[in-house]
C-alpha angles and dihedrals in degrees: 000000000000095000118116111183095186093249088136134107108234100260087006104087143015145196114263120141131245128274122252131183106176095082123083121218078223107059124198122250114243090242087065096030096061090042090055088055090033088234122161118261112235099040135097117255124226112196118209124195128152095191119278094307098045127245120265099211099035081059092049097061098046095065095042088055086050091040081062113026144008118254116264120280093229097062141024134212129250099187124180105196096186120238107277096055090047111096096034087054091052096064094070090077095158093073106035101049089091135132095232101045125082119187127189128169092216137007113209089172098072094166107051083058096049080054096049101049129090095186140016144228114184148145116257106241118137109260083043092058099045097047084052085048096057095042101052108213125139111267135187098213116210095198100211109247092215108067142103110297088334088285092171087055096066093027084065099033078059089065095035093053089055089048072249087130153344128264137208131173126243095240086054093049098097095043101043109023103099098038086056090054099043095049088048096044077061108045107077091179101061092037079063093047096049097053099046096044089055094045088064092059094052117115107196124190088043092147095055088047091040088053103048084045096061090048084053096059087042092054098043091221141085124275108223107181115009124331114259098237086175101075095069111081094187140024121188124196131203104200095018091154086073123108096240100038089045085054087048093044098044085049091052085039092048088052088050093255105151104247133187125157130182123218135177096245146021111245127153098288103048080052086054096045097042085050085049087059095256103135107224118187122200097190114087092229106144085210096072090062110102123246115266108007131169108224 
């Protein structure tokens, strides 16, 4: 996202966007993206996603609003619960069995939903706020109260100040959601103006930018024309199950660099990483580091 706060040391830090993985360079049409969901032609799609866990009071106010009304006849909800939330939001059949309601625990295919969605709901974390960036499509942002110095706050007070998208607190969440949603889903006009005005913030090829970078920093020295991958013959990563390290490692990999990471846990993209040929260990043994690595 094109948002510089000044935290940076003069020669110390630059701007240069943030990772993401969930989009394909190949993006789905909408026709494949809403039978994949199983989502009606001809109406409006509200995604719904809370970040990977879920989100507790997203969740929240989806079923109270349930509990009261049907969703409008004019769009339907693609809501990812998380996890976590899943089962215990499950048991409220009544309401969700609903033609205009789809409910999933996870969605691996970030980018069919992406496709599919017409608006978004989402949290305000970093790698949120720049897919949404590159995508262009209107969003209503709930900036998590419980993280580190209320980054998503100002993460999403950055779009909003640029009419890039709409914000609601977490504590009004429950009481104006939905009304939010509904007016939006309505107002053609400002759906337009929100997508194009975050559009415009996006900062797309940050991994290529984020890895010569990283040789640069290696070498000491500036590199004029194009970095020479090529001269590292192996590249190890400690958290490489990360979203922005497995973008890093598949990049090195991609250019025949010999890569291996170790993280503390599989998770879908150490299983996509290890079935690309990128060994990934999970046991912190310093013998299964190559010899010699950069870090």
């Amino acid at each position: 996202m094109r948002e510089w706060n000044g935290f940076s040391r003069q020669g110390k830090s630059s701007l240069q966007g943030t990772r993401f993985g969930r989009i394909s360079y190949h993006p789905a049409t909408k026709t494949e993206a809403l039978e994949h969901f199983q989502l009606h032609k001809g109406k409006k799609v509200v995604l719904i996603i809370g970040g990977s866990l879920g989100s507790g009071t997203i969740n929240k106010s989806i079923l109270h609003y349930l509990y009261h009304h049907d969703v409008q006849d004019n769009y339907q909800l693609l809501w990812q619960t998380g996890n976590y939330h899943y089962n215990q939001i499950k048991t409220n059949q009544e309401i969700l069995d609903r033609e205009n309601v789809r409910i999933v625990p996870f969605i691996d295919r970030m980018d069919l939903a992406y496709a599919a969605a017409d608006i978004i709901v989402s949290r305000a974390g970093a790698i949120a706020i720049s897919e949404l960036c590159i995508i262009g499509k209107p969003a209503i942002l709930i900036p998590s109260p419980n993280v580190a110095e209320d980054h998503q706050t100002k993460n999403a007070e950055a779009l909003v100040r640029k009419s890039a998208a709409l914000m609601l607190k977490d504590q009004e969440t429950v009481e104006k959601l939905f009304g939010l949603v509904t007016s939006l889903a309505a107002d053609a006009g400002l759906q337009d103006e929100l997508g194009r005005n975050i559009k415009t913030m996006a900062l797309p090829g940050a991994a290529a930018r984020i890895a010569e970078e990283t040789i640069k920093t290696h070498q000491k020295k500036r590199i004029e024309d194009r970095m020479d991958i090529h001269q590292y013959r192996s590249i190890y990563f400690l958290g490489i199950g990360g979203i922005g390290m497995s973008a890093l490692a598949r990049y090195f990999h991609r250019y025949g660099v010999k890569v291996s990471g170790y993280d503390r846990t599989p998770t879908n993209l150490t299983r996509q990483l290890i079935g690309e040929g990128i060994p990934v260990h999970f046991d912190e043994n310093p013998e299964l580091i190559p010899d010699p690595p950069i870090w």
